[in-house]
Each structure stands twice: as structure tokens, then as C-alpha cells.
DRENPA-3360 file (N, C-alpha, C; in nm, 2 decimals, always signed):
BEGIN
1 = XXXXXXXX = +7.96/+10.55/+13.29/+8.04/+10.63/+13.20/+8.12/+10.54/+13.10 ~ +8.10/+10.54/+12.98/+8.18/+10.46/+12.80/+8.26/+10.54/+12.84 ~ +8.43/+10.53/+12.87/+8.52/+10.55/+12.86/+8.67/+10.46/+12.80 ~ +8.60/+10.31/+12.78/+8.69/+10.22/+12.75/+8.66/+10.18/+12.65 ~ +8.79/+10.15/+12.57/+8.77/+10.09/+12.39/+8.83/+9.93/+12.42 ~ +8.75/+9.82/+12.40/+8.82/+9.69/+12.42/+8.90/+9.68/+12.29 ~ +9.00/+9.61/+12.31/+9.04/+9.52/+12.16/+9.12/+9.44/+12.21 ~ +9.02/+9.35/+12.10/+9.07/+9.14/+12.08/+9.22/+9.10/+12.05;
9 = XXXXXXXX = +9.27/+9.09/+12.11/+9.44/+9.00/+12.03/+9.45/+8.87/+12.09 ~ +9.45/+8.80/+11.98/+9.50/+8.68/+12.01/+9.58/+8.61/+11.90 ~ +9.61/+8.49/+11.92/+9.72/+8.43/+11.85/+9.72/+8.42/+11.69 ~ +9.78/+8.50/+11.60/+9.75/+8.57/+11.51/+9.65/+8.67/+11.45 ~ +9.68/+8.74/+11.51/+9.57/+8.85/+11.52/+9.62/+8.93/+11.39 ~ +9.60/+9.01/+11.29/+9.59/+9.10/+11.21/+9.67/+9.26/+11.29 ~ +9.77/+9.25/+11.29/+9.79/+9.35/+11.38/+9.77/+9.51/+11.28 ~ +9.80/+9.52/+11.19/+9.79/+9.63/+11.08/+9.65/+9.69/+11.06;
17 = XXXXXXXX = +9.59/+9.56/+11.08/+9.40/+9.62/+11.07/+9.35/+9.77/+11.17 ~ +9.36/+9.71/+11.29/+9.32/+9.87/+11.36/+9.41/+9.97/+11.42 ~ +9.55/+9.97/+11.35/+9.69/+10.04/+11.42/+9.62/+10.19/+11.39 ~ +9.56/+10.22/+11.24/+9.57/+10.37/+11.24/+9.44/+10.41/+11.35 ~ +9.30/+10.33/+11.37/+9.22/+10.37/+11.49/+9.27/+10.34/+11.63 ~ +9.38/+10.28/+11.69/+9.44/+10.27/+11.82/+9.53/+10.36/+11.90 ~ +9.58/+10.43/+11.76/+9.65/+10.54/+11.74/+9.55/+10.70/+11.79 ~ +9.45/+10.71/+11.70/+9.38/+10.80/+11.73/+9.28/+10.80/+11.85;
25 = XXXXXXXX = +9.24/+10.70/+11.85/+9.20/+10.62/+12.00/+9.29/+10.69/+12.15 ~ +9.40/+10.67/+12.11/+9.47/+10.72/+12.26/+9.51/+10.86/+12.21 ~ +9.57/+10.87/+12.09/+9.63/+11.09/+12.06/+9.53/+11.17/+12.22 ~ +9.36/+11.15/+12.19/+9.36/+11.29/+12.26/+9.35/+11.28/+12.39 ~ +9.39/+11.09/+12.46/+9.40/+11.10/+12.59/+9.24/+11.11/+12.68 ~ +9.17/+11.11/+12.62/+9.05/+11.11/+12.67/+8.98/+10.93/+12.69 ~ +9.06/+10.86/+12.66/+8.99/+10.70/+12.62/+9.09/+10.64/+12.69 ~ +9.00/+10.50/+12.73/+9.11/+10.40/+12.82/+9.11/+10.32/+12.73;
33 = XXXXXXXX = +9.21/+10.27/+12.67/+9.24/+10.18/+12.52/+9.28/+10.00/+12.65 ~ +9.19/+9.91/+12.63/+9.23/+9.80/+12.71/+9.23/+9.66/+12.60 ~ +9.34/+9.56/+12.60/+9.37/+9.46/+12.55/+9.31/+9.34/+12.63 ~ +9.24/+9.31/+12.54/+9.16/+9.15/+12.57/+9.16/+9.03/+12.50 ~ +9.19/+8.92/+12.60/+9.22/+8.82/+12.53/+9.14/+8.70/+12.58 ~ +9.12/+8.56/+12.50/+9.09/+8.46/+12.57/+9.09/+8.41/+12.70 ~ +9.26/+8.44/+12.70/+9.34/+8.42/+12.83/+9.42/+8.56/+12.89 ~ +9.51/+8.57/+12.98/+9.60/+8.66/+13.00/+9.73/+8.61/+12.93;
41 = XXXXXXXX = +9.72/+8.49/+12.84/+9.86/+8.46/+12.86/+9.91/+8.54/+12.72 ~ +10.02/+8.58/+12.72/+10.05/+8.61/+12.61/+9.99/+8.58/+12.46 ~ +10.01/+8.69/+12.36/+9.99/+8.60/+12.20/+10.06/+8.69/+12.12 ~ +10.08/+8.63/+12.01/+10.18/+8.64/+11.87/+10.07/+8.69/+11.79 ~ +10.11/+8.84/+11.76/+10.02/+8.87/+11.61/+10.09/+8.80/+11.50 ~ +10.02/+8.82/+11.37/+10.05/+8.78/+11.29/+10.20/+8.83/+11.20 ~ +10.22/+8.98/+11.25/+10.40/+8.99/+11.25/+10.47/+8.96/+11.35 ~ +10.44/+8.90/+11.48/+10.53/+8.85/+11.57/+10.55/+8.93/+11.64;
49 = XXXXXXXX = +10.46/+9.00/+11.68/+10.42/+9.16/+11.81/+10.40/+9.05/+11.95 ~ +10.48/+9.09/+12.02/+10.38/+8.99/+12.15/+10.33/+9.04/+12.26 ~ +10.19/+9.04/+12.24/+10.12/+9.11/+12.30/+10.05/+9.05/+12.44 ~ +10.05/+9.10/+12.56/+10.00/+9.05/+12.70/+9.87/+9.12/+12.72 ~ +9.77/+9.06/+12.65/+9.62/+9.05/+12.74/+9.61/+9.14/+12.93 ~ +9.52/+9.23/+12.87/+9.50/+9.30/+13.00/+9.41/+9.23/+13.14 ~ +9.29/+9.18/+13.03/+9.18/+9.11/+13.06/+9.11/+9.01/+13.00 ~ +9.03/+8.92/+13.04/+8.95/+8.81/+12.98/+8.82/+8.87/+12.96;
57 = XXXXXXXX = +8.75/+8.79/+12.77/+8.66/+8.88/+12.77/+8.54/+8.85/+12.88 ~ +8.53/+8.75/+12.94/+8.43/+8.78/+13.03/+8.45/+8.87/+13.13 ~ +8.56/+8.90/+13.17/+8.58/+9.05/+13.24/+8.51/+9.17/+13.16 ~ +8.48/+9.20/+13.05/+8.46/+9.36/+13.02/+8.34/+9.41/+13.12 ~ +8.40/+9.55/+13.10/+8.29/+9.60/+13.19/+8.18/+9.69/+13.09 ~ +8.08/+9.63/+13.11/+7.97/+9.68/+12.99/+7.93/+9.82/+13.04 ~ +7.92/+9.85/+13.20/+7.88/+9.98/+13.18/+7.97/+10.11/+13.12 ~ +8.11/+10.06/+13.15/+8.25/+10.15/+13.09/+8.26/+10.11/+12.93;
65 = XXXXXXXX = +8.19/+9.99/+12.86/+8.24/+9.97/+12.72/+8.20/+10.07/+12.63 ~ +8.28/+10.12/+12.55/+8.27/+10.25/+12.44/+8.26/+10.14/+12.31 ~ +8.36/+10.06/+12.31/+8.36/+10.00/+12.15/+8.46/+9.89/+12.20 ~ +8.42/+9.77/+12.13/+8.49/+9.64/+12.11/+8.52/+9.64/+11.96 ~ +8.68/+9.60/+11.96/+8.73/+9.62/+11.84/+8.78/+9.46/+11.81 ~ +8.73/+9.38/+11.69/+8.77/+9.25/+11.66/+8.86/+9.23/+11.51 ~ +8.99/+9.24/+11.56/+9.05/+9.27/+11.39/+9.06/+9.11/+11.35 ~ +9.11/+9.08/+11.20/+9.08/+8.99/+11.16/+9.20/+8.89/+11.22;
73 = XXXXXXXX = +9.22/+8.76/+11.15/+9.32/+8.65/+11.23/+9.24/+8.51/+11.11 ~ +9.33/+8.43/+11.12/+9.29/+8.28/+11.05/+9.17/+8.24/+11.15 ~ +9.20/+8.23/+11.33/+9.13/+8.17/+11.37/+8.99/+8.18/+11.33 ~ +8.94/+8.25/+11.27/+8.76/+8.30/+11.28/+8.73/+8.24/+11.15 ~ +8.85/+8.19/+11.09/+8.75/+8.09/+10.92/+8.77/+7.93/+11.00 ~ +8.81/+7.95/+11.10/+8.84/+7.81/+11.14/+8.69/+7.75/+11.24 ~ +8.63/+7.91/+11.23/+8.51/+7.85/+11.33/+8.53/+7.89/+11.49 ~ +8.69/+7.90/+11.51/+8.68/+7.94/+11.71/+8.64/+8.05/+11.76;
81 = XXXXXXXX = +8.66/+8.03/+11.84/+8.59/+8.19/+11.95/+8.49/+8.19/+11.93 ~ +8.44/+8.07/+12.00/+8.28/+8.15/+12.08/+8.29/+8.22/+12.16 ~ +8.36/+8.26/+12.29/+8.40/+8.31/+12.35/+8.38/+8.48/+12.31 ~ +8.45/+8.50/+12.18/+8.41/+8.61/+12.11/+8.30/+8.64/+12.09 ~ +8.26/+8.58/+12.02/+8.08/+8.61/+12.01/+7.98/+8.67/+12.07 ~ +8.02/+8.54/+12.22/+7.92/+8.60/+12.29/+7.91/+8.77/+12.38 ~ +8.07/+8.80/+12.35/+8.13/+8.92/+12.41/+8.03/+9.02/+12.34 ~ +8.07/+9.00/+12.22/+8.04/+9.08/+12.12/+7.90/+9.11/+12.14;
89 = XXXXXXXX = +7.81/+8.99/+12.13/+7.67/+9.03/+12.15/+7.64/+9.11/+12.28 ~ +7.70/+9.07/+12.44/+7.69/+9.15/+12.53/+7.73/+9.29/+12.56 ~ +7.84/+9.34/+12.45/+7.89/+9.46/+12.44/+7.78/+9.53/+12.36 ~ +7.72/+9.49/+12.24/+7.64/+9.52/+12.15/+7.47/+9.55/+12.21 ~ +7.42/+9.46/+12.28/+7.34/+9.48/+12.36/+7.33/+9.57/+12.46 ~ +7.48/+9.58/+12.53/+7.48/+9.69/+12.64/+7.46/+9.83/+12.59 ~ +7.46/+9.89/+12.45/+7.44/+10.00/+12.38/+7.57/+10.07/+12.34 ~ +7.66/+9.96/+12.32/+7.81/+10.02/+12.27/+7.82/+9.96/+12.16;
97 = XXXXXXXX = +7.91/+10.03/+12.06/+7.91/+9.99/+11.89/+8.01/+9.86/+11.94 ~ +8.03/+9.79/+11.80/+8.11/+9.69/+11.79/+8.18/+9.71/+11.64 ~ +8.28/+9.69/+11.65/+8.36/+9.69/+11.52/+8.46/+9.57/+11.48 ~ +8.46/+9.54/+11.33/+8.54/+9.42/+11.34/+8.61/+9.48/+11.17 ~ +8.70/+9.36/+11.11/+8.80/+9.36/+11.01/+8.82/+9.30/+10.91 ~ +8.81/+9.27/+10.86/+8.82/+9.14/+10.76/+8.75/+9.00/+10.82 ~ +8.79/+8.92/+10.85/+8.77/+8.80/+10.89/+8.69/+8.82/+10.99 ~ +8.69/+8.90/+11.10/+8.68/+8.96/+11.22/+8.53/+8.99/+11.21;
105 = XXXXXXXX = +8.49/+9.03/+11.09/+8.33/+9.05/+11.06/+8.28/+8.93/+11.08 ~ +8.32/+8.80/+11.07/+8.25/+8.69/+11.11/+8.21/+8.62/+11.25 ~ +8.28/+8.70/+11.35/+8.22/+8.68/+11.44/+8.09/+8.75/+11.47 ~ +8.11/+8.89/+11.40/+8.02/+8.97/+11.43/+7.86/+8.91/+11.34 ~ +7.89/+8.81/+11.23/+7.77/+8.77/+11.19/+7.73/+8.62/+11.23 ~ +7.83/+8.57/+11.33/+7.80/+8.45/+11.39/+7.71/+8.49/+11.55 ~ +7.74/+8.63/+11.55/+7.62/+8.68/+11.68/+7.54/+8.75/+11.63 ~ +7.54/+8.72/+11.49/+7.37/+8.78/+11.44/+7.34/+8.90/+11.42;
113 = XXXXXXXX = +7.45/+8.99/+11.39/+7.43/+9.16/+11.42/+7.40/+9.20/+11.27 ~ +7.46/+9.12/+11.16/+7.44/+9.14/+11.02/+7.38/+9.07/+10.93 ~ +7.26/+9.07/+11.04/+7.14/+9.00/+10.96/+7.03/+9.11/+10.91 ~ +7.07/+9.25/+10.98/+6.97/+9.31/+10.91/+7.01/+9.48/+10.95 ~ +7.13/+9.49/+10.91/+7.23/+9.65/+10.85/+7.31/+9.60/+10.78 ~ +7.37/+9.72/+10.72/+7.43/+9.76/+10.57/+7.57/+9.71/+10.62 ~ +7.60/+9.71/+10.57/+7.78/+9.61/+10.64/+7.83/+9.52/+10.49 ~ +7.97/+9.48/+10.55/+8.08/+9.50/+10.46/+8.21/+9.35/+10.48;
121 = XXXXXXXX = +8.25/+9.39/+10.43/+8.37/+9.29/+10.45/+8.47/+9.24/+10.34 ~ +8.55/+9.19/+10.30/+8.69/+9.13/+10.22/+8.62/+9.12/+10.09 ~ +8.54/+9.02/+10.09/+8.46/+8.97/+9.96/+8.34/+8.92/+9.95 ~ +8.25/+8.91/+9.88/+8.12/+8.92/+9.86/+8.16/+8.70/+9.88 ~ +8.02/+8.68/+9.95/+8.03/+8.52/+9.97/+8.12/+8.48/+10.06 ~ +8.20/+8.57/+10.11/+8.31/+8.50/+10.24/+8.22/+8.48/+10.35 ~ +8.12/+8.55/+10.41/+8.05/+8.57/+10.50/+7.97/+8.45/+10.53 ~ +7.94/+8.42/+10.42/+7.86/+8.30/+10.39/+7.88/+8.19/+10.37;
129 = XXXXXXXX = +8.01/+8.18/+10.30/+8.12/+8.04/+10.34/+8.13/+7.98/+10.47 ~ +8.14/+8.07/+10.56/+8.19/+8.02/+10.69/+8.14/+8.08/+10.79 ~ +7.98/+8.10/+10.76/+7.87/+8.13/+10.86/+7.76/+8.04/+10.82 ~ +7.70/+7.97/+10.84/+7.60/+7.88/+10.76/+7.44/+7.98/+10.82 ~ +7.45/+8.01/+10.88/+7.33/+8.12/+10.96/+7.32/+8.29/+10.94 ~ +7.44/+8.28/+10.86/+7.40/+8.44/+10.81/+7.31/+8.43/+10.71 ~ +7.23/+8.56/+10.75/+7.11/+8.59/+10.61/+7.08/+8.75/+10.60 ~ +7.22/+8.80/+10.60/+7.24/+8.94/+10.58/+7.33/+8.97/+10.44;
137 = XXXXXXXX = +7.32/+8.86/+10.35/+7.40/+8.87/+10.22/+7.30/+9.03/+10.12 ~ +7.20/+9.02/+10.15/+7.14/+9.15/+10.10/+7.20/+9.29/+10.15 ~ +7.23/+9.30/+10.24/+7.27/+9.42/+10.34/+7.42/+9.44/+10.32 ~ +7.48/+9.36/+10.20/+7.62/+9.32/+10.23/+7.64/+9.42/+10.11 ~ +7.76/+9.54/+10.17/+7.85/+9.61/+10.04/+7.95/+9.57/+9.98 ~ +7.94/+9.54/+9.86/+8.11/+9.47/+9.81/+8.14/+9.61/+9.74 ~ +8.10/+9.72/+9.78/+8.18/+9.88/+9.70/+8.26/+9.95/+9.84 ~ +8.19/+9.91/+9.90/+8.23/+9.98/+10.05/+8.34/+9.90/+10.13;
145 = XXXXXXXX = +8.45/+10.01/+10.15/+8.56/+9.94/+10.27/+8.54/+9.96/+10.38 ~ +8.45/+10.01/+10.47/+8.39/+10.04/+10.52/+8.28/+10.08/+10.58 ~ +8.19/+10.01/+10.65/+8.04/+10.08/+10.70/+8.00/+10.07/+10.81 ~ +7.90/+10.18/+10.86/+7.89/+10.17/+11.02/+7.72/+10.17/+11.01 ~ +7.66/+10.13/+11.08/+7.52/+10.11/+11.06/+7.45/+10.03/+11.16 ~ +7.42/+10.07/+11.26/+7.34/+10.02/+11.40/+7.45/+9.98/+11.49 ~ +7.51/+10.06/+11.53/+7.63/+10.03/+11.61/+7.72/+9.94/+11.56 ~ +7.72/+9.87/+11.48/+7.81/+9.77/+11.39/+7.92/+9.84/+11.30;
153 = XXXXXXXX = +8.03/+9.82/+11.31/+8.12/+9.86/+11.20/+8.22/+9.75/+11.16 ~ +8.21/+9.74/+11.04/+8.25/+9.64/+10.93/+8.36/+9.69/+10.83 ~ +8.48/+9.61/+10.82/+8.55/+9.64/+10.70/+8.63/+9.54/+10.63 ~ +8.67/+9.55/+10.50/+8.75/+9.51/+10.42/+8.88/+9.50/+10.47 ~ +9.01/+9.37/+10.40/+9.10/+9.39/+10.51/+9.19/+9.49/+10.40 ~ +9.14/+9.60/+10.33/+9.23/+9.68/+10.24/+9.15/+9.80/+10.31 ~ +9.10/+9.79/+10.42/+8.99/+9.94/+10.45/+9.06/+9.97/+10.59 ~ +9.17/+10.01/+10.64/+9.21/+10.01/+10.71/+9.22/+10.18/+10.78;
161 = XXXXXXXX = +9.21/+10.20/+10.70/+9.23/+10.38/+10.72/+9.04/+10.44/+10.74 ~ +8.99/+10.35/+10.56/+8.81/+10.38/+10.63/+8.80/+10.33/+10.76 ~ +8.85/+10.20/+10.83/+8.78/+10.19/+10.93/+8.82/+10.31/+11.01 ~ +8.93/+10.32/+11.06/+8.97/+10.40/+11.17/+8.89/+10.54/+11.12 ~ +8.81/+10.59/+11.03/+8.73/+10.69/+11.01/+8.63/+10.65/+11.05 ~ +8.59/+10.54/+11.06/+8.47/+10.51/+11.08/+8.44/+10.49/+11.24 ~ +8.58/+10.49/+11.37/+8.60/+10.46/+11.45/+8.60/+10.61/+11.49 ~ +8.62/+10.63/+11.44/+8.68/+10.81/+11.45/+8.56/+10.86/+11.48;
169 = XXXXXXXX = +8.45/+10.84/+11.38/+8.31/+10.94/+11.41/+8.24/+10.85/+11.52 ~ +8.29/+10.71/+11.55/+8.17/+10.64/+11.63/+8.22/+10.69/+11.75 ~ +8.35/+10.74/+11.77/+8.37/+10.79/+11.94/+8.39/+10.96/+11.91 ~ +8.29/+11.00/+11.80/+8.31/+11.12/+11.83/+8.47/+11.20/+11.81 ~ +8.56/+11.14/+11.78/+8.71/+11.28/+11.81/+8.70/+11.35/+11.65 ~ +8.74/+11.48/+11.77/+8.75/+11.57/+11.64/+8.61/+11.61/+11.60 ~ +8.66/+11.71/+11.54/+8.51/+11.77/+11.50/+8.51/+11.72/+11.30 ~ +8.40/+11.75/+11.28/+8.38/+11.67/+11.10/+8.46/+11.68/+11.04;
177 = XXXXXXXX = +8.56/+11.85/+11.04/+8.65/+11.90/+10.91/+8.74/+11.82/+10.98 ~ +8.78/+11.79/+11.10/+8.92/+11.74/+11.13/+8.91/+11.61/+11.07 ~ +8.79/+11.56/+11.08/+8.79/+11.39/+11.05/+8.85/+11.40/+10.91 ~ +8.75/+11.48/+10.83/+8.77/+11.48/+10.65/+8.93/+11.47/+10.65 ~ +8.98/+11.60/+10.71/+9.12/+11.66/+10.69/+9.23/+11.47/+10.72 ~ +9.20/+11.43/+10.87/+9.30/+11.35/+10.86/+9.26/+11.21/+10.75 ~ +9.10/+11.20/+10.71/+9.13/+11.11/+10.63/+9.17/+11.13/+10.47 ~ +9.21/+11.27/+10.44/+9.27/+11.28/+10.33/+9.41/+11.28/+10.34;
185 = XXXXXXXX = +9.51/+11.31/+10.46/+9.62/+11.28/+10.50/+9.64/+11.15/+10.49 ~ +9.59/+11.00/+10.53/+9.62/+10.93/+10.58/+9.60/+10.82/+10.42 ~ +9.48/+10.87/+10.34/+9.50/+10.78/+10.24/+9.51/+10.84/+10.14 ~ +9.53/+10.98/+10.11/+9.60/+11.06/+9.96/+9.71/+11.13/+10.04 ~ +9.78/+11.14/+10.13/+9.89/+11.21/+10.16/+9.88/+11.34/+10.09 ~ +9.72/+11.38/+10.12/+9.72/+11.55/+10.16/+9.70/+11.61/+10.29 ~ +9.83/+11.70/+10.32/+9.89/+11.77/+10.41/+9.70/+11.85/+10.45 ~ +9.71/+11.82/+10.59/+9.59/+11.92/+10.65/+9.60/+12.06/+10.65;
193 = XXXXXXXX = +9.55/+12.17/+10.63/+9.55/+12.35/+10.61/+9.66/+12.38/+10.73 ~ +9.62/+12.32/+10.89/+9.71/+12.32/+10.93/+9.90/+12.33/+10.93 ~ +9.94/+12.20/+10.86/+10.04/+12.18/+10.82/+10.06/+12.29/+10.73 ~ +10.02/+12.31/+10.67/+10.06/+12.41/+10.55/+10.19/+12.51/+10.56 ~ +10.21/+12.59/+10.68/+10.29/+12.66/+10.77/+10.45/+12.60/+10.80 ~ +10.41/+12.45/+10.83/+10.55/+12.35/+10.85/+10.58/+12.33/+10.74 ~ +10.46/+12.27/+10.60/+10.56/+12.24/+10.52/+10.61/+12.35/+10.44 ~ +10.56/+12.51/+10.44/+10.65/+12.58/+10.39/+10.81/+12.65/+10.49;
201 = XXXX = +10.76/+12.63/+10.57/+10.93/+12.64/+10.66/+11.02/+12.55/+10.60 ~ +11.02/+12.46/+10.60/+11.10/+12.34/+10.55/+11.11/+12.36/+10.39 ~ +11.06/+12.43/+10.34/+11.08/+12.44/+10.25/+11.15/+12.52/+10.18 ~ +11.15/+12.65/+10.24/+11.26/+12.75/+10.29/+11.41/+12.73/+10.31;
% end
């Protein structure tokens, strides 16, 4: 049974990247949201959140994995986390999506996954800077802040809202109008039909 959503924190981690999908992730209570780390030991996002590692990623459990979530961080232009990688390809393999963030896409093309789907990232040539083995620059969107395409999801570090839509439809919540509805809430601050009722009380 995919019941668990992994996600990566470690010592500067991007914390802003997947807040609005972690969020919707847990709302309907149907998902086990679990923090994974190198280590168990503590780490420092990049605002100074301190976050305690649930598990090590060679702990995941691939038959429970729903989605491994890799937001971005300095470490990944620096080349570290293999560790990551290999997670990522055994999550990916096991028939569960993988999603990553900015920077965070480079793990995902240091295990090979965007060498041949449509995928995305910060800037056209970043991928390529600091992957010497990527040969997915064809498949690469520089219009899109977001894309999902063979269980892979990719984004820009200004795509923060597309991702968490894009997270949104890969686990399924909500049905399509709800998805549209909250992603016009979240990035034009249009009120869903729902609200409509609240905001005229209040207005009264």
C-alpha cells in the first residue's frame, strides 16, 4: 500500500520550496508525510527551521513510497549526496513518482531520470553545468515552472505553487475543479465559489 510521502531535509535545505505541497499533503489526513535525512541528526534549513530526520534514506520503505520529495539546497551544485541519488532511483524504480526543486532537479538528473522526459528547472544550462552526464537538455522546458512526465516532477525555484499542483494531481487529492479552484487561490488570490458565502458575510 503507497501511503507515505518521503521528504529530503538536510543542512540547508530550501525550506519555502515544498511548504504549499506538505501542506496539502497532510489537510486530508489520508497520507503519512515522513522526514528524511542523511543522518537522524538534526539540520538547519536555509531560514533556520530545525528540523529532526525521521529516518535514513536507506530506510525508505519502497513498498509504502507514494512520492519522494527533493527540494532544492547549495549542497547539490556542490556535487554531494550520492546518497540521494541512489534513493531516488530506487524510489523511482519501485513505481513511485519522484519530485524535486530548483537545484534539487539535479539529483534527479544525476540518476538519469531526465534523460528522456519533458522536465524543467531554474534555468536553461544549469542542469548541464553541474551534471556532466546529462543528455536531457532537449526535453528541458525553460517556459514551464513546472512539469510532470514519467513519474518525474520538476520545478523552477519561482514554481512553488505549480509544483504543489503538480503534487496535487500526482497523489490524486481533490477532484480536477478543486485542484484548478485552489491553484487560482494560491497564485492569483481568487477566492474558490465556495468561499464566496464567507466573503460576503464579512462583508456585511
Amino acid at each position: 500500500m503507497r501511503d507515505t510521502v518521503y521528504f529530503l531535509a538536510f543542512d540547508g535545505f530550501a525550506d519555502w520550496h515544498a511548504a504549499h505541497a506538505l501542506c496539502e499533503i497532510r489537510r486530508p489526513g489520508d497520507w503519512q508525510l515522513k522526514t528524511v535525512g542523511f543522518s537522524l541528526q538534526p539540520v538547519l534549513s536555509m531560514a533556520g527551521l530545525r528540523v529532526v530526520p525521521e529516518l535514513t534514506l536507506d530506510q525508505l520503505d519502497l513498498r509504502r513510497a507514494a512520492l519522494l520529495i527533493v527540494p532544492g539546497g547549495y549542497l547539490w551544485e556542490h556535487g554531494h549526496g550520492e546518497e540521494a541519488v541512489e534513493a531516488v532511483r530506487r524510489v523511482h524504480a519501485a513505481g513511485a513518482p519522484v519530485a524535486a526543486v530548483d537545484s534539487g532537479v539535479l539529483v534527479l538528473a544525476r540518476a538519469g531520470l531526465l534523460d528522456a522526459c519533458r522536465h524543467t528547472g531554474s534555468w536553461p544550462g544549469h542542469i548541464g553545468a553541474h551534471v556532466p552526464g546529462y543528455a536531457g537538455a532537449e526535453h528541458f522546458d525553460p517556459l514551464a515552472l513546472a512539469v510532470s512526465d514519467g513519474r518525474v516532477i520538476t520545478a523552477s525555484q519561482l514554481g512553488s505553487v505549480e509544483f504543489a499542483r503538480e503534487v496535487i494531481r500526482a497523489l490524486d487529492l481533490y477532484n480536477p475543479s478543486d485542484r484548478e479552484h485552489w491553484y487560482r487561490l494560491f497564485k492569483h488570490a481568487q477566492p474558490p465559489p465556495w468561499c464566496a458565502g464567507e466573503a460576503a458575510a464579512v462583508a456585511a
